[in-house]
C-alpha positions as CSV (number, residue, x, y, z in Angstrom):
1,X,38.5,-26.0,-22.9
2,X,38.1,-26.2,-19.5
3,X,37.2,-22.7,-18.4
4,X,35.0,-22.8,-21.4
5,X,32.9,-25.6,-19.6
6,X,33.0,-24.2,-16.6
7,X,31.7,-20.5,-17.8
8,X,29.1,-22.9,-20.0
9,X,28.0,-23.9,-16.8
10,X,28.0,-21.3,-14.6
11,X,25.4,-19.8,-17.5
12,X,23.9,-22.1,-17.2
13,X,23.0,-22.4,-13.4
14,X,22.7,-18.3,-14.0
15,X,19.9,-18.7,-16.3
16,X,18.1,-21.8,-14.8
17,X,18.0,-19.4,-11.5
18,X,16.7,-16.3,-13.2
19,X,14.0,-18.5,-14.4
20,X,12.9,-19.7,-11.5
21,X,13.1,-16.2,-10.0
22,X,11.6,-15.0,-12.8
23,X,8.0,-17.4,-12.5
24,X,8.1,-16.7,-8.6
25,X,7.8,-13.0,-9.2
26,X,4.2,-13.1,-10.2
27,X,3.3,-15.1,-7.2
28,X,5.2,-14.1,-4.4
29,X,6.3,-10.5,-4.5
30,X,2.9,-9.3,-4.9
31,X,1.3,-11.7,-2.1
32,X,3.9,-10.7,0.2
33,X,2.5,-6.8,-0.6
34,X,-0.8,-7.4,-0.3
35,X,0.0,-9.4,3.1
36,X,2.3,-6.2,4.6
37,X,0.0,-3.7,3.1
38,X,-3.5,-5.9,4.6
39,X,-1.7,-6.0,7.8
40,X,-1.1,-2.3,8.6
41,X,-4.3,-1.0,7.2
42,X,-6.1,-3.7,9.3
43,X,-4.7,-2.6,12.3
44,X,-5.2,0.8,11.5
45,X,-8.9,0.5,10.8
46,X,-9.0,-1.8,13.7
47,X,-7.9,0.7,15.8
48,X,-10.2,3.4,14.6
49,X,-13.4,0.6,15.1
50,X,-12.3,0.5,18.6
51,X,-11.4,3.8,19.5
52,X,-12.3,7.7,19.6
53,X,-12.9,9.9,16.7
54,X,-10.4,12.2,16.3
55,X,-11.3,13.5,13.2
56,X,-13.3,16.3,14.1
57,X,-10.1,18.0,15.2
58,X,-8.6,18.3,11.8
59,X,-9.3,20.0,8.6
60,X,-9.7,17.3,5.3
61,X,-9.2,18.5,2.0
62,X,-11.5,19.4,-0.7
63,X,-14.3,17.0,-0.9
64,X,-13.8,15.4,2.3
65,X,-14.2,18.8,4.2
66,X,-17.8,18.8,3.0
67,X,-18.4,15.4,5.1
68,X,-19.1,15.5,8.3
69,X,-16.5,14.4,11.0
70,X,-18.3,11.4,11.8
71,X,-18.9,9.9,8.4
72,X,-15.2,10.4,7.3
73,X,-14.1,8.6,10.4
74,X,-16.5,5.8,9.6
75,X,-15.4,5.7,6.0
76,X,-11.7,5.6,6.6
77,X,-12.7,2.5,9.6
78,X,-14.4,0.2,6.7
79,X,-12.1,1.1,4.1
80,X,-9.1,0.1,5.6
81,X,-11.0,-2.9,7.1
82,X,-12.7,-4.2,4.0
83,X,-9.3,-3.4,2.4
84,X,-7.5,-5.1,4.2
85,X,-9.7,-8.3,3.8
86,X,-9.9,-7.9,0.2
87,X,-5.5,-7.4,0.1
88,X,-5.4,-10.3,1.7
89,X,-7.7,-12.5,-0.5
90,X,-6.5,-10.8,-3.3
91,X,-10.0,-10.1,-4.0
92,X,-10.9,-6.9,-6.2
93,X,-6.9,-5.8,-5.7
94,X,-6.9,-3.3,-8.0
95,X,-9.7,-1.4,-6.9
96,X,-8.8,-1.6,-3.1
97,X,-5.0,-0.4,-3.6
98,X,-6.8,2.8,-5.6
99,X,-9.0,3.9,-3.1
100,X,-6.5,2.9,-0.1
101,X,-3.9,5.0,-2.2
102,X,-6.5,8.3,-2.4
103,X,-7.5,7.5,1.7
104,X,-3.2,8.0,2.7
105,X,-2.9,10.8,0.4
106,X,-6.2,12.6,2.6
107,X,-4.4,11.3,5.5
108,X,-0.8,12.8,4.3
109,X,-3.0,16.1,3.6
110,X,-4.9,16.4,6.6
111,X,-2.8,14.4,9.7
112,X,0.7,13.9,8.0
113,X,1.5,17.1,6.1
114,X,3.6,19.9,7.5
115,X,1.7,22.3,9.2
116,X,4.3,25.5,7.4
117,X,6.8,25.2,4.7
118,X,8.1,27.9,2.5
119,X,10.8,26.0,1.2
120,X,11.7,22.4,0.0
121,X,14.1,21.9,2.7
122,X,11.3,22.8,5.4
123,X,9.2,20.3,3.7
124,X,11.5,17.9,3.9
125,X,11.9,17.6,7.3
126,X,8.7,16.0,7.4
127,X,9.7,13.0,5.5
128,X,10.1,10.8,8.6
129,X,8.5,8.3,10.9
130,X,6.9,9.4,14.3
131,X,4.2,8.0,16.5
132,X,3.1,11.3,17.6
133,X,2.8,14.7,15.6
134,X,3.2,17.7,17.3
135,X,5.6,19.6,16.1
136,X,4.0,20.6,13.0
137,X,6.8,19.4,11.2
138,X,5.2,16.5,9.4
139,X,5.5,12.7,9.0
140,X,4.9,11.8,5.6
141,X,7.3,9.1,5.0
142,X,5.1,6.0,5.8
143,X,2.3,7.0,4.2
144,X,4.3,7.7,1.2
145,X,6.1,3.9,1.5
146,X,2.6,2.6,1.6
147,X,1.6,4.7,-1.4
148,X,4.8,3.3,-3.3
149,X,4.3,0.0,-2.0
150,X,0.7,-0.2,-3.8
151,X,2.1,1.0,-6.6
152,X,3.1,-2.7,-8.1
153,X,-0.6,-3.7,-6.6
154,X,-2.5,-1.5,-8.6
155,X,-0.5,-1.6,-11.9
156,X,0.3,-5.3,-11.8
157,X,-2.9,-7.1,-10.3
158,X,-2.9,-9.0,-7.0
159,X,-0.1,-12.3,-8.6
160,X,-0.9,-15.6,-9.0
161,X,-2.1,-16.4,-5.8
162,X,-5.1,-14.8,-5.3
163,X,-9.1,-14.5,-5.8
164,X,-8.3,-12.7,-9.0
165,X,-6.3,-14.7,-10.5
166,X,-8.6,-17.4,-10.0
167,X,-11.2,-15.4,-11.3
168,X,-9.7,-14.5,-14.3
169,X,-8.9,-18.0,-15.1
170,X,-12.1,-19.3,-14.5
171,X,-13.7,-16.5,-16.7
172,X,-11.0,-17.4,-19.1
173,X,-12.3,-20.8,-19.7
174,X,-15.4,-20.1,-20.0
């Protein structure tokens, strides 16, 4: 009778918990994205406003070899820059983790990529985190976190706590 109570219980406190765990996950989780994923592209754009272009030394894929230089480096500055506003509003989410999403995989292409590989182990050598390239080995592995990362963004909406959600409540109610 006792342990019967006591497993009644424990159930009990189990379940209550995975509720509340449960109604936090569509508030929290995703804010805490949007706030990791506002914060690195910010400083990255950030960086690019107020620094040199370096983009004329490397090749971009198909389209983005047909732009100029110059226009690609200024579309990668405000894209990470109104991104990362909009991430951390949670303000047009969905959009902004898809075209942040396509902007790493031209930067995994044209920066992050290997420069040779003629077999899966080579390529995997460049899964890893350096400051500076040089090598030719490759550093895909935090672009690819970022891609994963936005993954739960662009599927799932920005959460509860956001412009969007707001948004769609108000329109909603209407």
């Amino acid at each position: 009778m006792y342990k019967s109570k006591l497993i009644s219980c424990g159930c009990g406190i189990y379940t209550n918990g995975i509720y509340h765990l449960n109604r936090l996950s569509e508030s929290i989780p995703p804010l805490l994205l949007r706030l990791i994923l506002a914060y690195e592209f910010g400083e990255a754009g950030y960086k690019k406003l107020h620094g040199e272009n370096w983009f004329a030394d490397i090749t971009f894929p198909f389209p983005f070899g047909l732009i100029p230089p110059e226009i690609n480096w200024h579309i990668a500055i405000y894209f990470e820059l109104l991104g990362a506003a909009a991430l951390l509003l949670g303000f047009a989410t969905r959009f902004f983790s898809a075209t942040l999403i396509i902007l790493t995989i031209v930067a995994i292409a044209a920066v992050h990529w290997p420069a040779q590989w003629s077999s899966l182990s080579e390529l995997w050598t460049g899964y890893r985190i350096l400051d500076e390239q040089g090598d030719g080995l490759g550093n895909y592995k935090l672009p690819l976190i970022y891609i994963i990362m936005f993954l739960p963004l662009l599927f799932g909406g920005a959460g509860k706590l956001s412009l969007d959600y707001l948004i769609k409540q108000k329109c909603q109610s209407n």
